[in-house]
Backbone atoms as SQL, in Angstrom:
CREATE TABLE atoms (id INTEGER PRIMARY KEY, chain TEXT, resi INTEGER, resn TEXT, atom TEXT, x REAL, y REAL, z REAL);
INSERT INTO atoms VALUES
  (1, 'A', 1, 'UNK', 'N', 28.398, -132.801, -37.581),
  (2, 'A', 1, 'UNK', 'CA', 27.976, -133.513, -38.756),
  (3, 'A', 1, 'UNK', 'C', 27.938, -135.001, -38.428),
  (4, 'A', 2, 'UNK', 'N', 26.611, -135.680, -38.813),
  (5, 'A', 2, 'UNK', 'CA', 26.896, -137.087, -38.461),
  (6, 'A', 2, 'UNK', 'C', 26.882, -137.667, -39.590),
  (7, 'A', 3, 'UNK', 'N', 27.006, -139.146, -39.520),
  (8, 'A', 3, 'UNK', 'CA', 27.302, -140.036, -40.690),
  (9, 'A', 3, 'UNK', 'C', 26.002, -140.453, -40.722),
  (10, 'A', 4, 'UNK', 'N', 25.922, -140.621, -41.631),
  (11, 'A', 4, 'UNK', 'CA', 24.178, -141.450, -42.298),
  (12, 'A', 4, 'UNK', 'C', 24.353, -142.639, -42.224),
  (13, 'A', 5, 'UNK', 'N', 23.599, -143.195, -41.621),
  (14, 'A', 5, 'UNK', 'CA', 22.958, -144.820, -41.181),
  (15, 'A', 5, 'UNK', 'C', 23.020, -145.366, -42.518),
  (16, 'A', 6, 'UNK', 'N', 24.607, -146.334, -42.191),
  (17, 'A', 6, 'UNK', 'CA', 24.887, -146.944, -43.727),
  (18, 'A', 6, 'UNK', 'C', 24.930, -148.538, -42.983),
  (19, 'A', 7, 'UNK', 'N', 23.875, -149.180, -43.322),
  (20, 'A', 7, 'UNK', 'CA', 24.223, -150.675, -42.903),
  (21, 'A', 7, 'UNK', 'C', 25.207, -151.382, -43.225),
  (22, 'A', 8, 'UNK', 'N', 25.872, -152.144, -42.014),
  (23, 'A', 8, 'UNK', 'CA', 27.365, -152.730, -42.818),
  (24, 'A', 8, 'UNK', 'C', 26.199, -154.035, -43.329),
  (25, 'A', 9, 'UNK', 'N', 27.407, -154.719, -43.814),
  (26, 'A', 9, 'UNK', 'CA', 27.115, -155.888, -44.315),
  (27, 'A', 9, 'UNK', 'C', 28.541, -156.696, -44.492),
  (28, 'A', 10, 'UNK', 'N', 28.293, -157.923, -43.817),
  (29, 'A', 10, 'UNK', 'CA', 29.090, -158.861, -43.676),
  (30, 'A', 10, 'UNK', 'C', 29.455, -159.466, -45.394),
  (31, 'A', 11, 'UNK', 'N', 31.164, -159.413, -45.768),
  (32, 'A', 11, 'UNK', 'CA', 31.738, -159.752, -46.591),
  (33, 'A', 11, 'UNK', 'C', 31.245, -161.039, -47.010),
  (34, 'A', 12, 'UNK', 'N', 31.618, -161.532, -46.020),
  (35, 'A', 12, 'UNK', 'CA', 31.567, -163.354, -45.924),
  (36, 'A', 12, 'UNK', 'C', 30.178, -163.764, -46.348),
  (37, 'A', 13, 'UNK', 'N', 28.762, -163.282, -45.640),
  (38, 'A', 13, 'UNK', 'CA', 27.275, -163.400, -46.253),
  (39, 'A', 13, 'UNK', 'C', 27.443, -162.991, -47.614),
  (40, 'A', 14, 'UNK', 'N', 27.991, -162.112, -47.757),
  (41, 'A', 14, 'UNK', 'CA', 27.575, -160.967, -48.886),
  (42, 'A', 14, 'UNK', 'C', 28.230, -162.472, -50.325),
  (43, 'A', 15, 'UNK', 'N', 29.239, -162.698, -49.923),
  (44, 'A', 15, 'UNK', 'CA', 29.810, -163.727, -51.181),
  (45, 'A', 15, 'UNK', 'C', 28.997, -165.353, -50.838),
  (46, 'A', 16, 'UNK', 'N', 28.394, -165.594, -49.801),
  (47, 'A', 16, 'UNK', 'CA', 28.271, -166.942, -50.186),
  (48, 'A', 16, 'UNK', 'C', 26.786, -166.493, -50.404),
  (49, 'A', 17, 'UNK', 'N', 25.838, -165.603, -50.526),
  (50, 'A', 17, 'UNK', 'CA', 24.667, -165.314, -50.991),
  (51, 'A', 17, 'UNK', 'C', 24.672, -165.345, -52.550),
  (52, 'A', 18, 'UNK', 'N', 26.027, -164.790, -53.047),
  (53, 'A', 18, 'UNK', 'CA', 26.501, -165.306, -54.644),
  (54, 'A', 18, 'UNK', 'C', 26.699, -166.225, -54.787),
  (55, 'A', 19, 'UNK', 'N', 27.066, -167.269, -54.043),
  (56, 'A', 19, 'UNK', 'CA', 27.374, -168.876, -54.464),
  (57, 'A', 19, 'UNK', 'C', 29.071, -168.859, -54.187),
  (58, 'A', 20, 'UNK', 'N', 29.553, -167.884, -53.708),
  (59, 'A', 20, 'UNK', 'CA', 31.124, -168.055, -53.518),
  (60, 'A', 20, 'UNK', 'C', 31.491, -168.660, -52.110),
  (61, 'A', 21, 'UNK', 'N', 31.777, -169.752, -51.564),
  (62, 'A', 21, 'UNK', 'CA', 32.676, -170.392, -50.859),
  (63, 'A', 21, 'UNK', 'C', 33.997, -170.587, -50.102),
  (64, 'A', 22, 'UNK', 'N', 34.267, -170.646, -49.386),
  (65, 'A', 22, 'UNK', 'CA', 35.488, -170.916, -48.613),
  (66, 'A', 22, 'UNK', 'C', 35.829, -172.280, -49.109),
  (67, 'A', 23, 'UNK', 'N', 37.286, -172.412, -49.132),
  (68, 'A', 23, 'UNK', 'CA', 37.875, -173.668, -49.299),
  (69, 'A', 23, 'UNK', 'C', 37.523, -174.958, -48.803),
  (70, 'A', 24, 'UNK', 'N', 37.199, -174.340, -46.915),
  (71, 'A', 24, 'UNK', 'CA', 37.361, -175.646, -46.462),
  (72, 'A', 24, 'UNK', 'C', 35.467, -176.128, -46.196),
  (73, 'A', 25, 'UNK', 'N', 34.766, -175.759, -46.905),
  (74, 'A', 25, 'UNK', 'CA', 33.897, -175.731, -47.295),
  (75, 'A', 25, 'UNK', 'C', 33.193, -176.594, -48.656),
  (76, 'A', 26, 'UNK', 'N', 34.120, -176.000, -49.646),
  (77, 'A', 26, 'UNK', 'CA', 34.346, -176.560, -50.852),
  (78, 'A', 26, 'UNK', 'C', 34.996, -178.015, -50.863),
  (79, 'A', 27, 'UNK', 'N', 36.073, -178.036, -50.127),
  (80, 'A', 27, 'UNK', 'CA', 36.520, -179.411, -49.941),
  (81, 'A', 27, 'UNK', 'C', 35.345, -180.165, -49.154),
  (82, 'A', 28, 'UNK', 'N', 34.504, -179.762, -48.460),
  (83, 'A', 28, 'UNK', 'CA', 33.774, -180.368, -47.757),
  (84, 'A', 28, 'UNK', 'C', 32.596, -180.980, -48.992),
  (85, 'A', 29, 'UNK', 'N', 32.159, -180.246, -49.993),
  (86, 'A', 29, 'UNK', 'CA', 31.299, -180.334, -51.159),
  (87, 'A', 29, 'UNK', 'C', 32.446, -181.298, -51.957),
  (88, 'A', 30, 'UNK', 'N', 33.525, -181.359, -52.179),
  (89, 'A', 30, 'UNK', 'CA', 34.116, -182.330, -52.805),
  (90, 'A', 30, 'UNK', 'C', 34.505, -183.574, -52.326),
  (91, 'A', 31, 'UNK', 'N', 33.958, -184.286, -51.031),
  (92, 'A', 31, 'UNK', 'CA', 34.723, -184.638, -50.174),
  (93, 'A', 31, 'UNK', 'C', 35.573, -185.467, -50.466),
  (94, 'A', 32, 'UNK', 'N', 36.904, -184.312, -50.447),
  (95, 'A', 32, 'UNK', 'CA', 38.133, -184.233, -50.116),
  (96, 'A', 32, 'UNK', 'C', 38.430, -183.722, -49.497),
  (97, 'A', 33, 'UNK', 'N', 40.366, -183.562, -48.949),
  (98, 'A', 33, 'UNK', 'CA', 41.035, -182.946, -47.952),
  (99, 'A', 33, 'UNK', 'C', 40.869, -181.361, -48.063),
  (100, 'A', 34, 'UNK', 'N', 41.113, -180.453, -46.683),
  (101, 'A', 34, 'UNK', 'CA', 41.620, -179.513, -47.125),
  (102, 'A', 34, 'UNK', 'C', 42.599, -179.256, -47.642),
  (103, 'A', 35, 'UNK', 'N', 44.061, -180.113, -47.173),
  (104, 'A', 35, 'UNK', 'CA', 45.176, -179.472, -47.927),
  (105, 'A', 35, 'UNK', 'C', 45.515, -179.311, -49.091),
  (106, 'A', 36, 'UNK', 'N', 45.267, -180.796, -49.644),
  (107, 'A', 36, 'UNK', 'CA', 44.339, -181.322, -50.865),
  (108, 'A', 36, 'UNK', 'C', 44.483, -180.079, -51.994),
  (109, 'A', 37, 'UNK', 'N', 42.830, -179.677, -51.526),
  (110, 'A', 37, 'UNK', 'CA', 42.462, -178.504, -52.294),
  (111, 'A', 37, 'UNK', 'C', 42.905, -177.390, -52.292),
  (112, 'A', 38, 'UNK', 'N', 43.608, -177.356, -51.000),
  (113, 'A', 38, 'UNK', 'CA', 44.698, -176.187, -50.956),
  (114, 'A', 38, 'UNK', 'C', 45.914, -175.801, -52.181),
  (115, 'A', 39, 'UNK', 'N', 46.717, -177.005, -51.983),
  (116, 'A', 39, 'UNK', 'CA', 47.282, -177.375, -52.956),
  (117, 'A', 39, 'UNK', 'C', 46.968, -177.101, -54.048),
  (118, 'A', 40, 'UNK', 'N', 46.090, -177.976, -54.310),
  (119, 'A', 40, 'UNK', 'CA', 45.600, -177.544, -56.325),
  (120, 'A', 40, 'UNK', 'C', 45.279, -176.511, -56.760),
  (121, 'A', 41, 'UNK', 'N', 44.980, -175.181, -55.759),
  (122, 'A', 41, 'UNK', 'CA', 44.170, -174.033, -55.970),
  (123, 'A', 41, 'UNK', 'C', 45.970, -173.409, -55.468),
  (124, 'A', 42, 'UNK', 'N', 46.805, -173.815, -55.035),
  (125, 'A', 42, 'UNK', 'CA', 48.296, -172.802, -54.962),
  (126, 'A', 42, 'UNK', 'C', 49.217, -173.114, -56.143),
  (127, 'A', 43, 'UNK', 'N', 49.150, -174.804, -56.672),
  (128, 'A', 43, 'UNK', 'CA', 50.504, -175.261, -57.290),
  (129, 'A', 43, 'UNK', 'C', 49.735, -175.699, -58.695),
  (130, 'A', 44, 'UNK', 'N', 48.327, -176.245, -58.700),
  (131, 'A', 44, 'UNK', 'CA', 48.323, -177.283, -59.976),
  (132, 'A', 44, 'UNK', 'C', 47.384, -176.474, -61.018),
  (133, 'A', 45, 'UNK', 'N', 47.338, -175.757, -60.108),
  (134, 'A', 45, 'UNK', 'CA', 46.027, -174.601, -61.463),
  (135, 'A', 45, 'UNK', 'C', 44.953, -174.785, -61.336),
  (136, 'A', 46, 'UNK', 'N', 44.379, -174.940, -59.943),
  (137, 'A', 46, 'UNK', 'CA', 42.877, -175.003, -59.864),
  (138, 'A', 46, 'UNK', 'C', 42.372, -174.096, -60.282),
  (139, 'A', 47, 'UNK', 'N', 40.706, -174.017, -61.093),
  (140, 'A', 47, 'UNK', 'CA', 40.368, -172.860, -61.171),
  (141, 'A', 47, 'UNK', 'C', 39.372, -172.500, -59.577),
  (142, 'A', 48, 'UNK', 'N', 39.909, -170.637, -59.232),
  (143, 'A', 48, 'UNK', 'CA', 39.031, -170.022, -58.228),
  (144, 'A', 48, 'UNK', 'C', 38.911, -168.745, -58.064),
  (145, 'A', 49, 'UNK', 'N', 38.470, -167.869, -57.682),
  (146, 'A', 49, 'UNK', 'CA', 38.642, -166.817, -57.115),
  (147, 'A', 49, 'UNK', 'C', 39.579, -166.256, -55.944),
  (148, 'A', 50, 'UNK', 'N', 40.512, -165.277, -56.292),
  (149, 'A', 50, 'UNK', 'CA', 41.384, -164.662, -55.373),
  (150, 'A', 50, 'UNK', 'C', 41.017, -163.078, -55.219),
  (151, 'A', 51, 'UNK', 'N', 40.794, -162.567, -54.016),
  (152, 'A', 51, 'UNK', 'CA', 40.255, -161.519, -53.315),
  (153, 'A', 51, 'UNK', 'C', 41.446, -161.217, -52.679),
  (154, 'A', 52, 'UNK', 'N', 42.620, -160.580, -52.753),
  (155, 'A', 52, 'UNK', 'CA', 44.078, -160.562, -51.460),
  (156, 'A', 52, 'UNK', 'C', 44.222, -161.255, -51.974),
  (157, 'A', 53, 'UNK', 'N', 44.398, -161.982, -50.328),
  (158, 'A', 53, 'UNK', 'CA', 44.592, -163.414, -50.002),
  (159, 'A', 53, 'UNK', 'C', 43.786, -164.391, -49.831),
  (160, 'A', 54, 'UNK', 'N', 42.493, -163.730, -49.759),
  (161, 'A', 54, 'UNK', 'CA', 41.751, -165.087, -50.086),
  (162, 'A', 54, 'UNK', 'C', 41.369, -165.758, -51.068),
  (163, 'A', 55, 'UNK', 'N', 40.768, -166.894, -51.078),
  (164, 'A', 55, 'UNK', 'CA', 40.286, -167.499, -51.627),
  (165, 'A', 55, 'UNK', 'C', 39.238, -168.328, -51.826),
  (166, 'A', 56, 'UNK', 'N', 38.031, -168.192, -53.051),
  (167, 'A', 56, 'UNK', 'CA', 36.808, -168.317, -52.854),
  (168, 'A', 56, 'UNK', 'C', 36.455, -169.126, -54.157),
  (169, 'A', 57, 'UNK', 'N', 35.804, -169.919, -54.226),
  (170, 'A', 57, 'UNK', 'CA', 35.175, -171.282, -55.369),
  (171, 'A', 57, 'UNK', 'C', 33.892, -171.008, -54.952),
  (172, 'A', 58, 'UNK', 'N', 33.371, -171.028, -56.348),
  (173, 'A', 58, 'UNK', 'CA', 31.900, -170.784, -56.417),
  (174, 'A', 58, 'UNK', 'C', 31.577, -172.504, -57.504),
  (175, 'A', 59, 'UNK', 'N', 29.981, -172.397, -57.933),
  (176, 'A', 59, 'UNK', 'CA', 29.855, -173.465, -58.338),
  (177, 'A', 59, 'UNK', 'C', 30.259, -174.406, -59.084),
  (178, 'A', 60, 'UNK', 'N', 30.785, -172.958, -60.064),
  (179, 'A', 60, 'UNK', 'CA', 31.683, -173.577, -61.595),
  (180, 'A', 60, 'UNK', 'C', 32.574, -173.893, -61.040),
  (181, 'A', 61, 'UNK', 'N', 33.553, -173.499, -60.479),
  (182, 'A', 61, 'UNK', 'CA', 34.749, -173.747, -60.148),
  (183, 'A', 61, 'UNK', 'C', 35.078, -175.278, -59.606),
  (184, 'A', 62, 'UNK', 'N', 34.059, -175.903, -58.471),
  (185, 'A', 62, 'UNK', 'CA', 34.054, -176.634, -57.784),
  (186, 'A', 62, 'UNK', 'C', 33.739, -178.248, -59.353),
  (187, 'A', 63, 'UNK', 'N', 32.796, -177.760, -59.915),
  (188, 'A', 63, 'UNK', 'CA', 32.524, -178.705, -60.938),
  (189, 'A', 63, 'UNK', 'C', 33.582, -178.886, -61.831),
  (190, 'A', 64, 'UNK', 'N', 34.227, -177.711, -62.391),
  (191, 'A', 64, 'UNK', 'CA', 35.084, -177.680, -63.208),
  (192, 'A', 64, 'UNK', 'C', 36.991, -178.762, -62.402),
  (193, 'A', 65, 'UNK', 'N', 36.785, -178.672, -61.160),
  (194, 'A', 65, 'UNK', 'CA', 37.764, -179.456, -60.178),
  (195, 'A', 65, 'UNK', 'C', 37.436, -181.118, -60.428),
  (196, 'A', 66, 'UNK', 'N', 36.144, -180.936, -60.263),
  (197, 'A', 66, 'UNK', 'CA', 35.836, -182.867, -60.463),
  (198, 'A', 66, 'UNK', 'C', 36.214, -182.989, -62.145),
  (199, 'A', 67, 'UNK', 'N', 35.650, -182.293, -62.728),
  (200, 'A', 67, 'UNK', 'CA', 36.046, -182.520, -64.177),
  (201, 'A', 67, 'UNK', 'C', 37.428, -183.016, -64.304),
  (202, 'A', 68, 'UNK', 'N', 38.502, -182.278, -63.890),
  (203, 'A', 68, 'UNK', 'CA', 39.811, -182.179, -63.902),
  (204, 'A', 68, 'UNK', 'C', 40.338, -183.611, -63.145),
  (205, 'A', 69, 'UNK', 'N', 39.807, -183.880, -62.454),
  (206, 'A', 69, 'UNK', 'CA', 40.288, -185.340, -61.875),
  (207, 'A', 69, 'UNK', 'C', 39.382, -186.451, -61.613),
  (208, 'A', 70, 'UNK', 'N', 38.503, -186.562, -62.718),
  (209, 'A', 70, 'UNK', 'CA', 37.792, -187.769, -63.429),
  (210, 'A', 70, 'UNK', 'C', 38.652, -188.488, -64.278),
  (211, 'A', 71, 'UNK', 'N', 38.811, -189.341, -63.944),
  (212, 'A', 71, 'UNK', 'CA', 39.635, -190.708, -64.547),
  (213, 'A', 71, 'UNK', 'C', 38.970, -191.511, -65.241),
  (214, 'A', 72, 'UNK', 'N', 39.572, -191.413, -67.083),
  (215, 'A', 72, 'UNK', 'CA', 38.465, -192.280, -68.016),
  (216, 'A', 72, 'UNK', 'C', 38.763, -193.050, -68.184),
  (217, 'A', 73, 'UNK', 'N', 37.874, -194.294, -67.978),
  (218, 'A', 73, 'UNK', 'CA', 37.896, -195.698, -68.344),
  (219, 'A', 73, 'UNK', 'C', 38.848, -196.179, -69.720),
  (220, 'A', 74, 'UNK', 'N', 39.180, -197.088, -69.130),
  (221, 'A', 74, 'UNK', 'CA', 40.277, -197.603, -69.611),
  (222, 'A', 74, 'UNK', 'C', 39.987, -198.664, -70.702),
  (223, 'A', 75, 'UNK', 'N', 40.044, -198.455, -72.226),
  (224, 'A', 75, 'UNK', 'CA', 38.993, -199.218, -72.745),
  (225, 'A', 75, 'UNK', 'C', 39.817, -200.732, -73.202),
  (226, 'A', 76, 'UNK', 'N', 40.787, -200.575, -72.978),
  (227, 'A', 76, 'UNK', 'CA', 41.809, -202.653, -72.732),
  (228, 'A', 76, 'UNK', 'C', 41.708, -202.774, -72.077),
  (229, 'A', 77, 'UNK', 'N', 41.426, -201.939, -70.735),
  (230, 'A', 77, 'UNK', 'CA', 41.460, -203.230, -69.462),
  (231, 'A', 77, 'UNK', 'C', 40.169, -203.630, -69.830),
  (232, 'A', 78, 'UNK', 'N', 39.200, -202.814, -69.889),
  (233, 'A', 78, 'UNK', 'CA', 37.844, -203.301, -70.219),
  (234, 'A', 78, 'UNK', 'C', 37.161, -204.784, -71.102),
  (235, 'A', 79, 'UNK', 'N', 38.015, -204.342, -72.168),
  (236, 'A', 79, 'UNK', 'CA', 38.059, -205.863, -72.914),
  (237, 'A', 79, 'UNK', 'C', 38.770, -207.013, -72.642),
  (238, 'A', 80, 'UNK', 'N', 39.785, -206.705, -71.942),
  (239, 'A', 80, 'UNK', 'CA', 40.586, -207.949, -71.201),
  (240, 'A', 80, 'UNK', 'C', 39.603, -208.624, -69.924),
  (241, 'A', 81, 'UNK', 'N', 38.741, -207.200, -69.523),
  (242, 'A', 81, 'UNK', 'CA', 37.710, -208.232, -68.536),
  (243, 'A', 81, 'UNK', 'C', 37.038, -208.972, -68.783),
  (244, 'A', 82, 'UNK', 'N', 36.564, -208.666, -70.248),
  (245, 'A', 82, 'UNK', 'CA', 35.467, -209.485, -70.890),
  (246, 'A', 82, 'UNK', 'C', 35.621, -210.330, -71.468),
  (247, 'A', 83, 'UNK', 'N', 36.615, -210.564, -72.073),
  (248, 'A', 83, 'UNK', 'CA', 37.565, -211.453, -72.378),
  (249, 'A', 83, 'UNK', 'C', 37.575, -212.786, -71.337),
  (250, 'A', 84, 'UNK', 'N', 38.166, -212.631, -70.505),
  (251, 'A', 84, 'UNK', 'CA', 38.225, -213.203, -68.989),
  (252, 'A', 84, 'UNK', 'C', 37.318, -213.631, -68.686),
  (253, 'A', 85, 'UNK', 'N', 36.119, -213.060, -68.678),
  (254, 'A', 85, 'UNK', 'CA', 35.022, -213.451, -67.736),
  (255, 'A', 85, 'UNK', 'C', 34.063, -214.382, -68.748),
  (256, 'A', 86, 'UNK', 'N', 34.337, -214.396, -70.298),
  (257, 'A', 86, 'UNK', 'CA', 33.926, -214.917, -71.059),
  (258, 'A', 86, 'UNK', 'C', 34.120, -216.282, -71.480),
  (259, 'A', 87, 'UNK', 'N', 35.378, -216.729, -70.929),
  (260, 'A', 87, 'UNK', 'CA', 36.196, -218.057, -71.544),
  (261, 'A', 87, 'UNK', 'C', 36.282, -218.755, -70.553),
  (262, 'A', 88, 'UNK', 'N', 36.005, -219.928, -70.696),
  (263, 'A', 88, 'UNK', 'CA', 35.801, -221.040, -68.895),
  (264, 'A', 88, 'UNK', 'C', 37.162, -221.295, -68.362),
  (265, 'A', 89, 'UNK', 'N', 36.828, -221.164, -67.207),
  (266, 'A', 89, 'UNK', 'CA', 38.610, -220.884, -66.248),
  (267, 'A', 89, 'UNK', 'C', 39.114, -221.933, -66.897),
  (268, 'A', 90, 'UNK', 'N', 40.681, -221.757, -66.489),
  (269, 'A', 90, 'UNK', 'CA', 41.410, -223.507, -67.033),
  (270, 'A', 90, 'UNK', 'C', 41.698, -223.797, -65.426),
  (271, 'A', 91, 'UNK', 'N', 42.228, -225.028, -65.883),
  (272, 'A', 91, 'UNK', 'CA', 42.462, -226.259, -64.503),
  (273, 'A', 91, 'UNK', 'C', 43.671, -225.892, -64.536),
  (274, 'A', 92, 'UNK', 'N', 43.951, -226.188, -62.852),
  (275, 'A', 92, 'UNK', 'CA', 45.337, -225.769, -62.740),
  (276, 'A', 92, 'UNK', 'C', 45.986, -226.768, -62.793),
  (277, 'A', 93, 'UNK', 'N', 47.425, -226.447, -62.945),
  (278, 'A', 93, 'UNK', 'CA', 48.742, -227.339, -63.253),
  (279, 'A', 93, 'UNK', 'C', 48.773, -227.458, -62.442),
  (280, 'A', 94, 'UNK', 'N', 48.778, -227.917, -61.402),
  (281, 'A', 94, 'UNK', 'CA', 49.055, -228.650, -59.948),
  (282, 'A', 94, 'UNK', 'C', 48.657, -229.873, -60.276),
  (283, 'A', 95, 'UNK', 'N', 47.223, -229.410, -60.206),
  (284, 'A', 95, 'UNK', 'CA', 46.278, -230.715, -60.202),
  (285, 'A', 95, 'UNK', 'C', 46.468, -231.827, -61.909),
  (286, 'A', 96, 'UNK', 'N', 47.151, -231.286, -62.938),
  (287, 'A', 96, 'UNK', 'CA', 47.274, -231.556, -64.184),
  (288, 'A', 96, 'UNK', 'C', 48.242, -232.478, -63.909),
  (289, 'A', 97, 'UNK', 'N', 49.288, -232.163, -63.016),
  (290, 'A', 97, 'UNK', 'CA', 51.022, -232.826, -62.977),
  (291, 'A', 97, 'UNK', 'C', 50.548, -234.471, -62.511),
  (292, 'A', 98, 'UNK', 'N', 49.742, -233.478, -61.092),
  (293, 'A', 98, 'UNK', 'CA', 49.476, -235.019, -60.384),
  (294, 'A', 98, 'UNK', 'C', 48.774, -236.262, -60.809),
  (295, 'A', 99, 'UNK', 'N', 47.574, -235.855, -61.762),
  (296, 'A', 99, 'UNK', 'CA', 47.087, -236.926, -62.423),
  (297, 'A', 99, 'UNK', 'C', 47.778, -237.290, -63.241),
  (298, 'A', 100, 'UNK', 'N', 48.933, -236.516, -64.418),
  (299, 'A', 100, 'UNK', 'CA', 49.411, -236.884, -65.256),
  (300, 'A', 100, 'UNK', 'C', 51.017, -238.031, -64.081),
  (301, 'A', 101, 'UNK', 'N', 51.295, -237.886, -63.363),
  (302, 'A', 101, 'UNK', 'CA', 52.099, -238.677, -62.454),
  (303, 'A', 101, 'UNK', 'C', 51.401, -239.730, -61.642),
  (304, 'A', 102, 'UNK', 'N', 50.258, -239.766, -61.769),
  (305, 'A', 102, 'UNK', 'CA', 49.710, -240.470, -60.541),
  (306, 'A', 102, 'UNK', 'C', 49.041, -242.124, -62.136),
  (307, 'A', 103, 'UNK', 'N', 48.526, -241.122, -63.485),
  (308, 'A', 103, 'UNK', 'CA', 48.587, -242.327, -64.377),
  (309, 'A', 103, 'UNK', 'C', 50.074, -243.287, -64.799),
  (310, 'A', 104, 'UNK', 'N', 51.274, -242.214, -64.933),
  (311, 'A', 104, 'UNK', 'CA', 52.703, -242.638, -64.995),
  (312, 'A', 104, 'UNK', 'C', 52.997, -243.819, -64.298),
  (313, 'A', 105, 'UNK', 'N', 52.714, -243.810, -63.185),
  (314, 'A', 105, 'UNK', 'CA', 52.940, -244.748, -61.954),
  (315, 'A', 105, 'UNK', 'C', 52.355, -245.823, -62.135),
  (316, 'A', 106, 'UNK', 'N', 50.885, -245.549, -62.718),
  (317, 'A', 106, 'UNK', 'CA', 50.201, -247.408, -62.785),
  (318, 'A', 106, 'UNK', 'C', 50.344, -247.477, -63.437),
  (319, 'A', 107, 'UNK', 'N', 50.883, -247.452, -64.489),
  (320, 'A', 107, 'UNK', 'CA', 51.333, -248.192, -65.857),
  (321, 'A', 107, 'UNK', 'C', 52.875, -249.457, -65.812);
């Protein structure tokens, strides 16, 4: 009895033809570290796919990571810049002492 001509097919093609990824891959699309992403996908709650032991990020996943560590503008520092950049520098006290000592003197 023989076996019928069953084509294998490679795991690894077979998932990144879905859009699923390897880590150090994904970090490469985020560029960031691997350990990095290692990390966040073992300890901080990345979202990904686990197969075993592996582990696989597809598109959402990878977007949903930048989401997660986008840092929103800070809207006081913002106005303190404008603020700043709005009002004409002042003169420094250095230069304030010395004229105010340097008129002291000729008098």
């Amino acid at each position: 009895m023989s076996t019928p001509n069953v084509s294998t097919i490679d795991i690894d093609s077979l998932m990144r033809r879905d859009g699923y990824v390897k880590p150090r891959e994904a970090a490469r699309a985020l560029e960031c570290g691997e350990r990095w992403l290692l990390d966040g996908l073992n300890k901080h709650g990345f979202p990904h796919t686990r197969m075993g032991r592996a582990k696989w990020l597809n598109e959402n996943h990878i977007r949903e990571i930048r989401s997660l560590c986008e840092v929103p503008a800070d809207r006081a520092k913002i106005s303190r810049l404008r603020r700043s950049k709005s009002k004409p520098a002042k003169p420094a006290k250095r230069a304030q002492n010395v004229e105010s000592a340097v008129t002291k003197s000729a008098a």
